[in-house]
C-alpha positions as CSV (number, residue, x, y, z in Angstrom):
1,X,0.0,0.0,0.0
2,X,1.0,3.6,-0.7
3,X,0.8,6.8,1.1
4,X,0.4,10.3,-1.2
5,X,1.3,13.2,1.1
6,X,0.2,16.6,-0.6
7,X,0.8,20.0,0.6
8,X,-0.6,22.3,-1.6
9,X,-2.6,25.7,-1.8
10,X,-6.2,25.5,-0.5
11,X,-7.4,27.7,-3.3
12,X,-6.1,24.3,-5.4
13,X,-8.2,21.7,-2.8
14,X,-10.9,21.6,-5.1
15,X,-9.4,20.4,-8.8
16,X,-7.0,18.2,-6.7
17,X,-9.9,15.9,-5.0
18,X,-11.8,15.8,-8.5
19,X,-8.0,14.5,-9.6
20,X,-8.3,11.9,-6.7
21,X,-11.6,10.7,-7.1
22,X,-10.9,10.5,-11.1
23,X,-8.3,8.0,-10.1
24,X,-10.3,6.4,-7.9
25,X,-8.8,6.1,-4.8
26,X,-10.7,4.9,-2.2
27,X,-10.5,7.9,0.0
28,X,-8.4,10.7,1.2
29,X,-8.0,13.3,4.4
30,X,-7.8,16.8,4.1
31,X,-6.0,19.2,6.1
32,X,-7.1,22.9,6.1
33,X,-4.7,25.6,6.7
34,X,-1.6,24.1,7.5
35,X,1.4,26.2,7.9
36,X,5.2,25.7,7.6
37,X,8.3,26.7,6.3
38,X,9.6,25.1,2.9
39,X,11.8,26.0,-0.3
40,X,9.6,29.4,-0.8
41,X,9.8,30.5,2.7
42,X,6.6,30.4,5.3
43,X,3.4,30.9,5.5
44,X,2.0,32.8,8.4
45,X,0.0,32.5,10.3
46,X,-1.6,35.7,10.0
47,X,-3.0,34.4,6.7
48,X,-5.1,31.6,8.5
49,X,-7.6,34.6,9.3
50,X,-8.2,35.3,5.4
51,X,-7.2,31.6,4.0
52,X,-5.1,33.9,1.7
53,X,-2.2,31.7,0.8
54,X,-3.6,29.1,3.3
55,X,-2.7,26.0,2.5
56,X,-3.9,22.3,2.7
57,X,-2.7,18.7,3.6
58,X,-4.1,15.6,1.5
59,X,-3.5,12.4,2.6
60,X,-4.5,9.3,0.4
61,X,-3.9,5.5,1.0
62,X,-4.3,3.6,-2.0
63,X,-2.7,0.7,-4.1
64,X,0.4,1.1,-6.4
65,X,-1.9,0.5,-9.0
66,X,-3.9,3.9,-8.8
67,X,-0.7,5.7,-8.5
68,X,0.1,6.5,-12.6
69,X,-4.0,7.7,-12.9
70,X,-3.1,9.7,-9.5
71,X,-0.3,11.4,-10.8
72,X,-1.4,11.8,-14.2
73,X,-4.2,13.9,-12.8
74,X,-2.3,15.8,-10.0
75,X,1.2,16.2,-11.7
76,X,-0.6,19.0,-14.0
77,X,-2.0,21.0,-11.1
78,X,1.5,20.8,-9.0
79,X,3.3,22.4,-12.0
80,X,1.0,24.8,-12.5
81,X,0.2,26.1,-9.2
82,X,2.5,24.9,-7.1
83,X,3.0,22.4,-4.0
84,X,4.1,19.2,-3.5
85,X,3.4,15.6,-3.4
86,X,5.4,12.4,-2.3
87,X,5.0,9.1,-2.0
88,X,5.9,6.7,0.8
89,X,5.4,3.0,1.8
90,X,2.6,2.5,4.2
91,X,1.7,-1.2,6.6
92,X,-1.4,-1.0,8.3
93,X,-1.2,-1.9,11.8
């Protein structure tokens, strides 16, 4: 099993679960405004009043096999608006 980790503007939430469900995955979690520090600097967390530059973490557990209809559908929204994605191995308990 796989684990997509995807941090990613919230403005963006809404194409990138239509990406997910497209791919059919079998479900996912969403994080609202979720701050850090990265390549491009921070986010503050002044912004979480507004949701201006808020952004959002998606996780999705799926099978290897979803991964290439995942990607094709997300890769295309990550280059153009930014964020990021990985992918990891994941055992249930």
């Amino acid at each position: 099993m796989k684990r997509v980790d995807l941090i990613l503007s919230e403005r963006e939430l809404d194409a990138v679960i239509k990406a997910i469900e497209a791919a059919e995955a079998p479900g996912y979690s969403v994080m609202r405004h979720v701050t850090g520090k990265g390549p491009h600097g921070s986010v503050s967390e002044a912004m979480d009043f507004s949701g201006l530059g808020a952004n959002a973490h998606v996780i999705v557990f799926c099978e290897t096999g979803i991964l290439p209809k995942l990607r094709e559908g997300i890769q295309p929204l990550l280059d153009y608006y930014g964020g990021v994605a990985y992918v990891s191995e994941a055992e249930p308990l």
